[in-house]
C-alpha atoms as an extended CHARMM CRD file, in Angstrom:
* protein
*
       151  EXT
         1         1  UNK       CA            -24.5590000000       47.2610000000       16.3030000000  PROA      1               0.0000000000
         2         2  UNK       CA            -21.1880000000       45.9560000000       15.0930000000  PROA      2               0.0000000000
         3         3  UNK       CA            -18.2020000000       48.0990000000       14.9090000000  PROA      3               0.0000000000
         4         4  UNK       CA            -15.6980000000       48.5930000000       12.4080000000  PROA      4               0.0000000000
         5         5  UNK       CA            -13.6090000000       46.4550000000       14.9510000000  PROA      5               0.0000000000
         6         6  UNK       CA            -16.3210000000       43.9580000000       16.0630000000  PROA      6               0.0000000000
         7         7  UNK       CA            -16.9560000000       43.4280000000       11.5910000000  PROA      7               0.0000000000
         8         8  UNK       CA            -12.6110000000       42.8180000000       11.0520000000  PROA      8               0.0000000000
         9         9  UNK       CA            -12.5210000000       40.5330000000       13.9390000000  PROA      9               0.0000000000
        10        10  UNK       CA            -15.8250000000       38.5200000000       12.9510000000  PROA      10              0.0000000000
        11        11  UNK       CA            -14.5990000000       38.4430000000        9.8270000000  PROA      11              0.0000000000
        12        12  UNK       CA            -11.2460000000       37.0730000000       10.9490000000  PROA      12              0.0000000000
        13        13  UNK       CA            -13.0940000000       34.0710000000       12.7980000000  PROA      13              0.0000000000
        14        14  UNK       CA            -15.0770000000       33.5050000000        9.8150000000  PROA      14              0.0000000000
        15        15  UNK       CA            -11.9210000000       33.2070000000        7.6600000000  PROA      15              0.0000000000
        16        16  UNK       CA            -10.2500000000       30.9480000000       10.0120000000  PROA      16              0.0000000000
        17        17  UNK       CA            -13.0750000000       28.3880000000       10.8800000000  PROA      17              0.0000000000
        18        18  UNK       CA            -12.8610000000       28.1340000000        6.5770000000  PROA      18              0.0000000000
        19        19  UNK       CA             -9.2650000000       27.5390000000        6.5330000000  PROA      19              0.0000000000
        20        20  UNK       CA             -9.6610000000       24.7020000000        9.4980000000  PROA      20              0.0000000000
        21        21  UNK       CA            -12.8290000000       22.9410000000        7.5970000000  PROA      21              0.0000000000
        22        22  UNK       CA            -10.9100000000       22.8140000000        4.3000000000  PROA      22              0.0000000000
        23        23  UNK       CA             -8.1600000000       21.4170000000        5.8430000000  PROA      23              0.0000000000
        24        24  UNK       CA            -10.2520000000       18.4310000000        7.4940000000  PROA      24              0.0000000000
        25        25  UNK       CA            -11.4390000000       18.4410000000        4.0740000000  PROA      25              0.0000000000
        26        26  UNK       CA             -8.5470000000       17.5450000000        2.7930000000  PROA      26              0.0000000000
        27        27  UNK       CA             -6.9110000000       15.2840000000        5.3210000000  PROA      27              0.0000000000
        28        28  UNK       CA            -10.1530000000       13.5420000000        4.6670000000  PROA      28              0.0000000000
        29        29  UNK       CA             -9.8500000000       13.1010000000        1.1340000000  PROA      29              0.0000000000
        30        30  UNK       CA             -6.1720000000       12.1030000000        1.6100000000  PROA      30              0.0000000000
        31        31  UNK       CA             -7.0000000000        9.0740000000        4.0510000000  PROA      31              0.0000000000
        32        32  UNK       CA             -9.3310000000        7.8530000000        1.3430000000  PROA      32              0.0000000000
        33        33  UNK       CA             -6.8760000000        6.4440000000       -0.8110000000  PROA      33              0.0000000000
        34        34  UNK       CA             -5.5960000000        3.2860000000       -0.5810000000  PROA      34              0.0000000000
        35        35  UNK       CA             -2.8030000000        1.6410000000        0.4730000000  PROA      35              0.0000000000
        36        36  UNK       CA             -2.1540000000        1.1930000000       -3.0170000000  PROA      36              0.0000000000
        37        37  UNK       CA             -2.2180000000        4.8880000000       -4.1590000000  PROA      37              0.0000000000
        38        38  UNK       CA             -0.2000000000        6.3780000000       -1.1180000000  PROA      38              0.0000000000
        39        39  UNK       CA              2.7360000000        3.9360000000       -1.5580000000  PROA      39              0.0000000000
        40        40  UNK       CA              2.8020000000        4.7050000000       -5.3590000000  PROA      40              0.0000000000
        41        41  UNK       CA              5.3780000000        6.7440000000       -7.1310000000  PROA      41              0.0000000000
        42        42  UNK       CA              4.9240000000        9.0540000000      -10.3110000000  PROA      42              0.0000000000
        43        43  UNK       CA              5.7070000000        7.4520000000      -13.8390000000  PROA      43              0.0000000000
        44        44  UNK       CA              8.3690000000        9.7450000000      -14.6890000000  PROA      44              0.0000000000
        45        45  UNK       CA             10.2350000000        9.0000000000      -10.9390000000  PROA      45              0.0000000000
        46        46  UNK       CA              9.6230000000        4.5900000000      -11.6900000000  PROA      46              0.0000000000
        47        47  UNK       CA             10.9180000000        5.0350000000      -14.9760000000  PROA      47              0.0000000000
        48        48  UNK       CA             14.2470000000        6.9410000000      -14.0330000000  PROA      48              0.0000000000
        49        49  UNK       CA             15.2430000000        3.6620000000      -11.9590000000  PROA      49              0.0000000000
        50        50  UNK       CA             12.4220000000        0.8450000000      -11.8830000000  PROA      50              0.0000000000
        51        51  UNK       CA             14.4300000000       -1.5060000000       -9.8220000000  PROA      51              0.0000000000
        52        52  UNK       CA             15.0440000000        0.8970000000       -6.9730000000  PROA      52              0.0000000000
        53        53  UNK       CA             11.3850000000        2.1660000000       -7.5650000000  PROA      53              0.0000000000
        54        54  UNK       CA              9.8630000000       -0.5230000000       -7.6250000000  PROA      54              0.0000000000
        55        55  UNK       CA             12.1690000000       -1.7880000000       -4.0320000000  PROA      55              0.0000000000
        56        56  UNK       CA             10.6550000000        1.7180000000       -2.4960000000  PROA      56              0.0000000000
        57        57  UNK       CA              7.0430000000        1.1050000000       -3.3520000000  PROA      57              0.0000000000
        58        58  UNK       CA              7.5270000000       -2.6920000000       -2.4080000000  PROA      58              0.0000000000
        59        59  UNK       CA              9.1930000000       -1.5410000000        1.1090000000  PROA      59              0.0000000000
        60        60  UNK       CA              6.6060000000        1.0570000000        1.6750000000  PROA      60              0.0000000000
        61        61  UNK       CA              3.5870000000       -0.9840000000        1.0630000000  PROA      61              0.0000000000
        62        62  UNK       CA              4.6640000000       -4.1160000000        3.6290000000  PROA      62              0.0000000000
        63        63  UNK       CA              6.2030000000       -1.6590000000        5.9630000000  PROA      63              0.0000000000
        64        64  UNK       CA              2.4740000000       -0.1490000000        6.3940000000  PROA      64              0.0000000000
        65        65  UNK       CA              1.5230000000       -3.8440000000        6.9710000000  PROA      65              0.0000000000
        66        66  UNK       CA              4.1280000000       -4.4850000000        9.6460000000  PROA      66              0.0000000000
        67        67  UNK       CA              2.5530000000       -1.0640000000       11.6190000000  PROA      67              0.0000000000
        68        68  UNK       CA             -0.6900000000       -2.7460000000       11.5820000000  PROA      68              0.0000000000
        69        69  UNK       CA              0.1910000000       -5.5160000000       14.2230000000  PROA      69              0.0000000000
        70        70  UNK       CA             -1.8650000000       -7.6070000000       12.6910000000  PROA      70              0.0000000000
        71        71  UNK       CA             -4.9760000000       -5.9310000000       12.6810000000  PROA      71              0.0000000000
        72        72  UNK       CA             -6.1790000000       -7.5850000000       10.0250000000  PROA      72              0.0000000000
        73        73  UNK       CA             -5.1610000000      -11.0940000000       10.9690000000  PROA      73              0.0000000000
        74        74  UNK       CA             -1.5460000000      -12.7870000000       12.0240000000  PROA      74              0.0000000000
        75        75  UNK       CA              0.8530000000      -10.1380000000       11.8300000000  PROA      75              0.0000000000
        76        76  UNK       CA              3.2290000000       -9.7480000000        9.5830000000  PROA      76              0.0000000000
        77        77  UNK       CA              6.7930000000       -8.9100000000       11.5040000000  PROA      77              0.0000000000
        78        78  UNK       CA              9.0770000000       -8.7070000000        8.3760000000  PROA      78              0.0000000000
        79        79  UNK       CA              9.6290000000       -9.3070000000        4.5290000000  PROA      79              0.0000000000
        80        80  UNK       CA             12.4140000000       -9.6640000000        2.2620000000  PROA      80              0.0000000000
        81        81  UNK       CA             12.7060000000       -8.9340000000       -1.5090000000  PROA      81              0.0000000000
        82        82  UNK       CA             14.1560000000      -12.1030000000       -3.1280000000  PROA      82              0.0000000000
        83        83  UNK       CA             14.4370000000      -10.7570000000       -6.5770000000  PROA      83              0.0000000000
        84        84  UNK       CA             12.7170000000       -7.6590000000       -9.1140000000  PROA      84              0.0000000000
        85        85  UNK       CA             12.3620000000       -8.6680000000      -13.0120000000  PROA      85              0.0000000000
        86        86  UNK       CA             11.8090000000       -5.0750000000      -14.6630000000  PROA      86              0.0000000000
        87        87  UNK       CA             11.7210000000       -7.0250000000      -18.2240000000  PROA      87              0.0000000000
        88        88  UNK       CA              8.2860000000       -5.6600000000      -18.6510000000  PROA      88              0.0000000000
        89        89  UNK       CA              7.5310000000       -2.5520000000      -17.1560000000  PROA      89              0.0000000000
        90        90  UNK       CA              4.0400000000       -2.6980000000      -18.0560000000  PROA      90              0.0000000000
        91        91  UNK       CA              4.2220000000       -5.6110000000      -14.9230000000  PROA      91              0.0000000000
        92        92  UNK       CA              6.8470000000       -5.5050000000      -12.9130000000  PROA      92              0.0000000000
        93        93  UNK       CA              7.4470000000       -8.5020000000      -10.7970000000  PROA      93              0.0000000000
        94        94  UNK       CA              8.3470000000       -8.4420000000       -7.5110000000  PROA      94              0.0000000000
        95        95  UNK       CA              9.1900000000      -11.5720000000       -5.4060000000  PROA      95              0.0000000000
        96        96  UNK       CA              9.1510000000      -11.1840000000       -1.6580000000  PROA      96              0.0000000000
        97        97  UNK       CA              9.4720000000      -13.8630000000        1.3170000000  PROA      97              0.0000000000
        98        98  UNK       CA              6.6940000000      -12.7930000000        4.0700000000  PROA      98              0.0000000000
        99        99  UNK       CA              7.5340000000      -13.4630000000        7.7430000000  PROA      99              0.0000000000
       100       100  UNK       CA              4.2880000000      -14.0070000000        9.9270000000  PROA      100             0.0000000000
       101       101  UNK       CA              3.7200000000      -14.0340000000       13.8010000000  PROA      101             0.0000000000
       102       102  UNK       CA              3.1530000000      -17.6020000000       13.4510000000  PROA      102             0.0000000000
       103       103  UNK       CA              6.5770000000      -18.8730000000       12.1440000000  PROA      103             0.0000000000
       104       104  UNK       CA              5.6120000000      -21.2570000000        9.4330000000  PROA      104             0.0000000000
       105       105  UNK       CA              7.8290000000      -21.2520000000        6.5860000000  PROA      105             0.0000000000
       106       106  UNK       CA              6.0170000000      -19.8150000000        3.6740000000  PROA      106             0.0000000000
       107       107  UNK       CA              7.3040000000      -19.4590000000        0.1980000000  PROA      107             0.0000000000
       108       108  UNK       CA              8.1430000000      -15.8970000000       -1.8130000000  PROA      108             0.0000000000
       109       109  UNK       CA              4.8770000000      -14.5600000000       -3.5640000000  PROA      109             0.0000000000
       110       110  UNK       CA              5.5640000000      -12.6380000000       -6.3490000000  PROA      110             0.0000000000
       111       111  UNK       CA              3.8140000000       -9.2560000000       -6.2470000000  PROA      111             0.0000000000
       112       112  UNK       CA              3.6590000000       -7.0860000000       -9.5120000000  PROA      112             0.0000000000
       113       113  UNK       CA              3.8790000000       -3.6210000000       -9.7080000000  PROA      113             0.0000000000
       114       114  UNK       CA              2.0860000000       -1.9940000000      -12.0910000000  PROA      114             0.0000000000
       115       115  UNK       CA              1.0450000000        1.2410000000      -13.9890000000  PROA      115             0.0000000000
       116       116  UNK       CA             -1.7770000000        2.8600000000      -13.2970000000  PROA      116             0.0000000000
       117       117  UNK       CA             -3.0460000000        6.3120000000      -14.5570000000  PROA      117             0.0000000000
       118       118  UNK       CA              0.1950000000        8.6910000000      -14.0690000000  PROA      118             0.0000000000
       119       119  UNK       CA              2.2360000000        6.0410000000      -11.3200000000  PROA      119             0.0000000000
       120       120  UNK       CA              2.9330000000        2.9200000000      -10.5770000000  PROA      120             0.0000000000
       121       121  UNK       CA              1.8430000000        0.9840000000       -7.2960000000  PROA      121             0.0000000000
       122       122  UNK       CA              0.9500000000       -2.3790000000       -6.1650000000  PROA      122             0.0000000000
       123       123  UNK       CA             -1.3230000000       -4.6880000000       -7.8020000000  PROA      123             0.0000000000
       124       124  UNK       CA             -3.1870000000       -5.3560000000       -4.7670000000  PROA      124             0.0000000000
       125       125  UNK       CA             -3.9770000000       -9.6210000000       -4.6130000000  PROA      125             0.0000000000
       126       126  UNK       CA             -5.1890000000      -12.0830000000       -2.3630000000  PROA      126             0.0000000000
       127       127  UNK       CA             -3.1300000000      -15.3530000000       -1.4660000000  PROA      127             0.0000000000
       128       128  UNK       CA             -4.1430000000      -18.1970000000        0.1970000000  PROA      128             0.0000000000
       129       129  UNK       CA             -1.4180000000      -20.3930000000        1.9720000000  PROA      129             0.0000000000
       130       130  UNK       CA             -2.1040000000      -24.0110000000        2.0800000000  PROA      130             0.0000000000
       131       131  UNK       CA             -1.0520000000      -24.9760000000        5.5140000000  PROA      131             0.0000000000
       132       132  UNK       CA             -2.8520000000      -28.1140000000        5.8190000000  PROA      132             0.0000000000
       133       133  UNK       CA             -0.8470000000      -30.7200000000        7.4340000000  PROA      133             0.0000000000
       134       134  UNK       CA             -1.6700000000      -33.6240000000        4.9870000000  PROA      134             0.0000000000
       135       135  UNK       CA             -1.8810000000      -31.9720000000        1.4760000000  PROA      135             0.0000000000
       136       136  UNK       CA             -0.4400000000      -32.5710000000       -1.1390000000  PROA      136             0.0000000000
       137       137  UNK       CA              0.1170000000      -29.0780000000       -1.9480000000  PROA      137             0.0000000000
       138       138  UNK       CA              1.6120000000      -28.0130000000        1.2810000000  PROA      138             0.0000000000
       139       139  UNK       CA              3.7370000000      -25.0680000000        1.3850000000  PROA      139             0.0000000000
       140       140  UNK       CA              2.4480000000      -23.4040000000       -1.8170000000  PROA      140             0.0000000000
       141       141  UNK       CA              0.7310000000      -20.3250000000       -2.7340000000  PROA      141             0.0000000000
       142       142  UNK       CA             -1.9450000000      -19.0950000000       -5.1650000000  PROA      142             0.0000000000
       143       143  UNK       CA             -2.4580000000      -15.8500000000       -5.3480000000  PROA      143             0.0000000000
       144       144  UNK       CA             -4.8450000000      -13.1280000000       -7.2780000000  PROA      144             0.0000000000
       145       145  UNK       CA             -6.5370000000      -10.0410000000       -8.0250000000  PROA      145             0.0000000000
       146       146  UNK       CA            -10.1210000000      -10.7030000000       -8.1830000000  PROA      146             0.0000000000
       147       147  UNK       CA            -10.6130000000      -12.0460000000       -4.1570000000  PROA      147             0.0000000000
       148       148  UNK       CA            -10.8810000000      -15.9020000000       -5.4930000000  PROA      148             0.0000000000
       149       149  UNK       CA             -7.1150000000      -17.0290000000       -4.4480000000  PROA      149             0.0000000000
       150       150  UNK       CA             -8.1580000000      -20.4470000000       -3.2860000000  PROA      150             0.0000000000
       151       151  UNK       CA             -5.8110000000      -24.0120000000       -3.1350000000  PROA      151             0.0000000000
């Protein structure tokens, strides 16, 4: 038979094993998003400064890709922003010079930043490099959204 005492403190247990699952819970939920959606900033906040906004977002989102080490392929060790057009903040364009692991001198890619829902964040693209010794094309970039950024 449970006391008065032994019912308060199961209770208490109870209560706290809650509070830790809900908190998993949401840590969960949290690491869901995307790189895009934690390095975005509210609409209200962008549109107060977009150039500095934009520079933040920009910053955050390659700084996140510097931490990875290249994890996902030759690692990016630094990036510059070269210039931010805010003519159209619909599409904000971004321009940014990419330093890899492997040295090659690759040119700026312009990244846009863009609304979505209540904030903007990074359109997130694909951009293939052509590196090939004897092309015609070498040095350039093509870049896009849908996963099809071929030379």
């Amino acid at each position: 038979m449970l006391t008065s005492g032994n019912k308060f403190a199961s209770l208490l247990v109870i209560l706290f094993l809650i509070a830790i699952a809900s908190v998993g819970i949401a840590n969960a939920q949290n690491s869901n998003n995307s790189l895009e959606e934690k390095t975005s900033i509210s609409v209200q906040k962008f549109e107060k400064d977009p150039v500095e906004s934009a520079k933040k977002i920009i910053s955050d989102y390659f700084l996140a890709f510097i931490q990875k080490k290249g994890s996902d392929g030759t690692a990016l060790i630094n990036y510059k922003i070269i210039n931010i057009d805010t003519s159209d903040l619909n599409d904000v364009k971004v321009s940014v010079k990419l330093t890899y692991a492997d040295n090659f001198d690759y040119p700026p890619v312009e990244y846009h930043v863009v609304k979505k829902s209540n904030s903007y964040q990074v359109n997130k693209q694909f951009c293939a490099f052509d590196m090939i010794t004897d092309s015609p094309t070498r040095g350039t970039v093509r870049c896009s959204s849908d996963g099809s950024a071929s030379i």
